[in-house]
N, C-alpha and C positions, 0 to 999 in steps of 0.2 A: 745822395750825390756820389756820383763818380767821375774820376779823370779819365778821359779818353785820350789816347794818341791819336795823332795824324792820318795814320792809317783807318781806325776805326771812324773818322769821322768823313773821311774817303769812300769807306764802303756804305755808308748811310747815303752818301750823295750820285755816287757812282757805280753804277750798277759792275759785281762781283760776284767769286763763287761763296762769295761773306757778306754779301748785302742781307739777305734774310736772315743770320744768325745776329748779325747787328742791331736788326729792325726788334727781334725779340730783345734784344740787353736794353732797344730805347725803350721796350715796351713795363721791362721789369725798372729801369728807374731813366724817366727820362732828365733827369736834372745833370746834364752834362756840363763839366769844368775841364780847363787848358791851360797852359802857358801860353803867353801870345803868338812864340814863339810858334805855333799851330799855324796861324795866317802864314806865315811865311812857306813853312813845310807843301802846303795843302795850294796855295798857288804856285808852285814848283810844280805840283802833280798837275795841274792845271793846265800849265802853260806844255807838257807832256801832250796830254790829250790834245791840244791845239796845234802842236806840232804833226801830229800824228793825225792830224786831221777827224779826230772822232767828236770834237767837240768843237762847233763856231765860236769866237768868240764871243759872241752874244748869249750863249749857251753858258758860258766859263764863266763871265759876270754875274748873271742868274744865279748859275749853283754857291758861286764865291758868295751874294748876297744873302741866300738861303741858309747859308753855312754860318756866315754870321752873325744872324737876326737866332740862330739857334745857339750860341754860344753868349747875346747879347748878356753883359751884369756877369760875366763868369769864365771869363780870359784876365790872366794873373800874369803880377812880375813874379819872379822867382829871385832867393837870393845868391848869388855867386858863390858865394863861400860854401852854402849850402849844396848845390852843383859838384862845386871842383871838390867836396867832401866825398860825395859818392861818384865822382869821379875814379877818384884816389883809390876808393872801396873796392871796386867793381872793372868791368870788361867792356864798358856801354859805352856809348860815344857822350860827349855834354849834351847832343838834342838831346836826347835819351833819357837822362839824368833830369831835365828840365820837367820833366814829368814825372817821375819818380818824388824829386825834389817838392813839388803841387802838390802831391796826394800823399805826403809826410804832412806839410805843413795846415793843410786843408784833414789830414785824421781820414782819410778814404782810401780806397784800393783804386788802382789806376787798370784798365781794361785795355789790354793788349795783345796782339798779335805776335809781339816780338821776343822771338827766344831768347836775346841775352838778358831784353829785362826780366820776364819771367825766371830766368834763371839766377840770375842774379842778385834779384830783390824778392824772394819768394813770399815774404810774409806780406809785401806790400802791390805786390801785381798780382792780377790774374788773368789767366788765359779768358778768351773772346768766348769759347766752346763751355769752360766752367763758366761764367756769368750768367750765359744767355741759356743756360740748365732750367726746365721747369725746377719749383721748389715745391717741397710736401711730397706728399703717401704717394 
């Protein structure tokens, strides 16, 4: 199991210069976890693409549905205190944190794109490009 951010679950659904590097990190573990907090993120980026006309609405519902029926059993509350702890730690925002926060409490590394968490939280993020790495000889 891994945590994914927003973004990585963005480029699984919407095509990027990260969708294929994505496609290999579902392929090495697809057992993907979130903070709820995700739905909200990821229809923001949604209601974008609708704005921007690249995506119909009927399009944005689809992928929303798709998104999650894949997350289905494995979007999480997080705890506050736990939050505003590495809040406090770090340079991240609280979305940020909300994930970080998950993939403490769930014992996994959370897979990101985002340089302050990776910088930030280095024993407990990894980058999108290490993940999605063949492993072995």
């Amino acid at each position: 199991m891994i945590v994914v951010d927003t973004n990585i679950i963005g480029y699984f659904f919407l095509d990027s210069d990260f969708s294929a590097q994505v496609e290999k990190a579902y392929q090495k573990d697809s057992h993907w976890a979130a903070p709820l907090l995700w739905r909200s993120e990821f229809r923001n980026v949604l209601a974008g693409y609708i704005r921007q006309k690249i995506l119909t609405l009927a399009d944005a519902n689809q992928i929303m549905a798709e998104a999650e029926t894949l997350l289905r059993g494995e979007e999480y509350t997080v705890n506050s205190t736990d939050v505003l702890k590495l809040v406090s730690d770090s340079s991240c925002s609280a979305y940020d944190c909300e994930f970080v926060a998950l993939a403490q409490d769930l014992r996994v590394s959370v897979v990101t794109l985002d340089k302050k968490i990776l910088a930030n939280f280095p024993t407990m993020a990894i980058s999108l490009d290490q993940f999605a790495k063949p492993t072995g000889g």
